[in-house]
Backbone as JSON, one array per atom type, in Angstrom:
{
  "sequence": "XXXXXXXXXXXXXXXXXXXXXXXXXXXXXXXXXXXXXXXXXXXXXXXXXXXXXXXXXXXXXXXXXXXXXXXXXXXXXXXXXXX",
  "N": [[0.54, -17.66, 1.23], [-1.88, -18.42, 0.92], [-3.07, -18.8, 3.41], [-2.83, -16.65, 4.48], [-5.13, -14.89, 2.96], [-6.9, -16.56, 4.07], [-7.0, -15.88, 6.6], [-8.05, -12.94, 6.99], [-10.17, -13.14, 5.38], [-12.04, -14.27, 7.76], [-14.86, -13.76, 9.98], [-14.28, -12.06, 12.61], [-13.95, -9.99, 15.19], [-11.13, -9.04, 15.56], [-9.71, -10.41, 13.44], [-11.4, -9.21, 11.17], [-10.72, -6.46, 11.85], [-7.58, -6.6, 11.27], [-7.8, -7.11, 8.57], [-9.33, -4.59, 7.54], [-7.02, -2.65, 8.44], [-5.13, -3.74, 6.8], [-6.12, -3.53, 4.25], [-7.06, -1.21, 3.79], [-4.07, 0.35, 3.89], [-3.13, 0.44, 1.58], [-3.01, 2.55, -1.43], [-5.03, 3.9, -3.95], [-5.34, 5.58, -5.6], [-6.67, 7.26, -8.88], [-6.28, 4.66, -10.44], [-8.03, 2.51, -12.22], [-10.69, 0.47, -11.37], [-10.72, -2.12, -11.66], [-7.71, -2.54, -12.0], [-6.99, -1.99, -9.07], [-7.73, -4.04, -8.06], [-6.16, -6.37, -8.87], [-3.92, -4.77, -7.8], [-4.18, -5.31, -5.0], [-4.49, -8.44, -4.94], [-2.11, -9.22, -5.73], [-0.33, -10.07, -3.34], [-1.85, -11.6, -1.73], [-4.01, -14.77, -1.47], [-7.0, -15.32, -2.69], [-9.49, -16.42, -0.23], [-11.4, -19.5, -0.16], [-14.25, -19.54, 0.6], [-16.99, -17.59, -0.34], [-18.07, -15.8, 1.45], [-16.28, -14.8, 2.74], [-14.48, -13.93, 0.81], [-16.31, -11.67, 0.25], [-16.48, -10.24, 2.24], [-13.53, -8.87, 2.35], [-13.92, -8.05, 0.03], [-15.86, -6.05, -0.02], [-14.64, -4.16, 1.85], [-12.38, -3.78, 0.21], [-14.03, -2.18, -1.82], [-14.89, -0.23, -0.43], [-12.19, 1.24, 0.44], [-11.68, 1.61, -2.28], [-13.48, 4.05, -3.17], [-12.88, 6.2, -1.36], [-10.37, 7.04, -1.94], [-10.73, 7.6, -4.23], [-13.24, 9.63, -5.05], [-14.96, 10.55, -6.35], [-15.3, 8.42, -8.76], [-16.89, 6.49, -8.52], [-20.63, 6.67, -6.83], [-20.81, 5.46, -4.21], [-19.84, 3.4, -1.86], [-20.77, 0.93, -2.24], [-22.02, 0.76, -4.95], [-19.75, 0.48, -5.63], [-18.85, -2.24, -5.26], [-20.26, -3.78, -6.7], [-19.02, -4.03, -9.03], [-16.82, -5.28, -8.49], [-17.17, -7.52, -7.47]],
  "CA": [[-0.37, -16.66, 0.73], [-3.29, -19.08, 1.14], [-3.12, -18.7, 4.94], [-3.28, -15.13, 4.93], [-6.16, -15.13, 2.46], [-8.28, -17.09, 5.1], [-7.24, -14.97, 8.07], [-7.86, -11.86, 6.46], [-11.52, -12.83, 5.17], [-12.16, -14.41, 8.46], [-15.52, -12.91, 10.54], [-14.27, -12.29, 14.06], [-13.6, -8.98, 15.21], [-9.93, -9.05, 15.43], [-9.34, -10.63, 12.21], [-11.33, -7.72, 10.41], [-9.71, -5.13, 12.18], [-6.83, -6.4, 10.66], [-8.13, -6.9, 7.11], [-9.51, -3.51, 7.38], [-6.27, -2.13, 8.25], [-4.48, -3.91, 5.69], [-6.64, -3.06, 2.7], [-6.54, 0.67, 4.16], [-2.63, 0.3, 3.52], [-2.66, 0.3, 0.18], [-3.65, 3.94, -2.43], [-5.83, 3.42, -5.08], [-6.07, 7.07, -7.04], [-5.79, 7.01, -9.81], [-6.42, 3.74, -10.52], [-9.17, 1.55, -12.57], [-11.03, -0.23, -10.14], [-9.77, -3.99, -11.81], [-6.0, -2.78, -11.41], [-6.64, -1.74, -7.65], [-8.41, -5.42, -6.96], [-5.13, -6.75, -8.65], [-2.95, -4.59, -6.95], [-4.48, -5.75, -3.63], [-4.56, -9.54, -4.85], [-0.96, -9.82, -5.34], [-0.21, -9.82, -1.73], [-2.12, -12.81, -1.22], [-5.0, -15.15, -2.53], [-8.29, -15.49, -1.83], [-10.02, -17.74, 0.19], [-12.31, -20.28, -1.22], [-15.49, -19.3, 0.99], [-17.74, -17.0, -0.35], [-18.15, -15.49, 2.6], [-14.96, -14.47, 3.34], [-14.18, -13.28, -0.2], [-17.15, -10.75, 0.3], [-15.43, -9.65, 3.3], [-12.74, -8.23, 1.62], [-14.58, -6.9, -1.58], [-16.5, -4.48, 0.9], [-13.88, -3.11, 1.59], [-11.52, -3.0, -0.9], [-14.85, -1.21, -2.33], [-14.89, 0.91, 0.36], [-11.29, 2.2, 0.0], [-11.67, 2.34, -3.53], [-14.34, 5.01, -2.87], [-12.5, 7.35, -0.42], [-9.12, 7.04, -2.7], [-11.26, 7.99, -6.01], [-14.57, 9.91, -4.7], [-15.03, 10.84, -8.11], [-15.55, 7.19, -9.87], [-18.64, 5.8, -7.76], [-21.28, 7.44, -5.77], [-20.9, 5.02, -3.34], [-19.16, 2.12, -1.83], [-22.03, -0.12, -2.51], [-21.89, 0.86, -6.14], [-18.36, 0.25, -6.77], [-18.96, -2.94, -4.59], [-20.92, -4.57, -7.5], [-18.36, -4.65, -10.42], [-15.73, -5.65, -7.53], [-17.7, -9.34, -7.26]],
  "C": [[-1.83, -17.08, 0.92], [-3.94, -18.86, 2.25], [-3.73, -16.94, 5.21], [-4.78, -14.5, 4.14], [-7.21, -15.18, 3.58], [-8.66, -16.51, 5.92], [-8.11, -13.66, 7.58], [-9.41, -11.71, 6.01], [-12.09, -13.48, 6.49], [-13.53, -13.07, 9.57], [-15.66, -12.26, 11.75], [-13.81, -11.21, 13.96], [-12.11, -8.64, 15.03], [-9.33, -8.96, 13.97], [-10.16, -9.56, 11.07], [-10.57, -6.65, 10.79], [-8.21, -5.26, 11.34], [-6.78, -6.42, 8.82], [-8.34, -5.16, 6.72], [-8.38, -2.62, 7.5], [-5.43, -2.63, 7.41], [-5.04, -3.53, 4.65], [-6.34, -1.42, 3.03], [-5.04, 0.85, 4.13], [-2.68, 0.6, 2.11], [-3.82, 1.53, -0.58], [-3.86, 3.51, -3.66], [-5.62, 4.45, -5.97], [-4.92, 6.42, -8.02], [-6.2, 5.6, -10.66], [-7.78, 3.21, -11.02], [-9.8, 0.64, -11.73], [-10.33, -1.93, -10.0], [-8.24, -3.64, -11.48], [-6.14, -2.64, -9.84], [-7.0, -3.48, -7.2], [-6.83, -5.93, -7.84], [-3.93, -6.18, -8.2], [-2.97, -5.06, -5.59], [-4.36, -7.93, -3.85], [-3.18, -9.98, -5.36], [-0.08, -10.52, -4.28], [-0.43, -11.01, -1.27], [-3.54, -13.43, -1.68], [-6.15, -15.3, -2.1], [-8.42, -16.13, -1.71], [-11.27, -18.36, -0.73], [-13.94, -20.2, -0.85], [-16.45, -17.77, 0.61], [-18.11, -15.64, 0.17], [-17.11, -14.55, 3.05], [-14.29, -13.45, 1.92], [-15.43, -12.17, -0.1], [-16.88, -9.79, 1.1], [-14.51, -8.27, 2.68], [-12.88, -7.48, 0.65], [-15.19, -5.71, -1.2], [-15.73, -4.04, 0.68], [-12.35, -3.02, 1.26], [-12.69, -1.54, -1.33], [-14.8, 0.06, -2.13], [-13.37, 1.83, 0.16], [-10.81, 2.44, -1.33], [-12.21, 3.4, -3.7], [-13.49, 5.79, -2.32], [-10.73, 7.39, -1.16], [-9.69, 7.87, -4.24], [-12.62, 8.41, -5.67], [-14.94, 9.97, -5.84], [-16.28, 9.92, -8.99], [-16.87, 6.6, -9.41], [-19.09, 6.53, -7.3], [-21.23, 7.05, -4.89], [-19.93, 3.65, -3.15], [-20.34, 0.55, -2.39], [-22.13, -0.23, -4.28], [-20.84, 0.34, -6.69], [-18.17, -1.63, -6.18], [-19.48, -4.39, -5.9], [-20.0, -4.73, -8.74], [-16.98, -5.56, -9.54], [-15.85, -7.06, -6.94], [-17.38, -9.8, -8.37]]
}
C-alpha cells in the first residue's frame, strides 16, 4: 500500500495520469468531504513527501467538487480543509 502511495503522488506525467484516473474512479455525492478523503485513503497510504501528498489532495479536491457542485465554489476551496 506504501508503494502505491508513492507512485500515485509521483510528478511525472504518466504517473499522474494514472493518479488522476484513479481518484476519478471513485463517487463522492453525497458524501462529507473527511469521509470521501477516507474513503479514498483506504486503498492505500500516503506518501511521506509533501509534495506528493499535495498531488493527490488537488485532486481528490477536484473530484470532490464535480461529484458535490453544491458544497464548495471551487476546487481550490474545498482544497484547503482537504490539507
Amino acid at each position: 500500500m506504501k508503494a502505491m502511495g508513492d507512485y500515485l503522488g509521483e510528478g511525472d506525467d504518466e504517473a499522474i495520469a494514472v493518479m488522476h484516473s484513479y481518484v476519478e474512479s471513485f463517487r463522492f455525492q453525497g458524501l462529507l468531504l473527511d469521509d470521501a478523503i477516507r474513503q479514498l485513503l483506504t486503498t492505500f497510504r500516503l506518501p511521506g513527501e509533501a509534495q506528493k501528498i499535495d498531488r493527490i489532495m488537488e485532486k481528490l479536491a477536484e473530484q470532490y467538487c464535480n461529484d458535490n457542485p453544491s458544497v464548495f465554489q471551487s476546487a481550490d476551496t474545498a482544497y484547503v480543509p482537504a490539507q
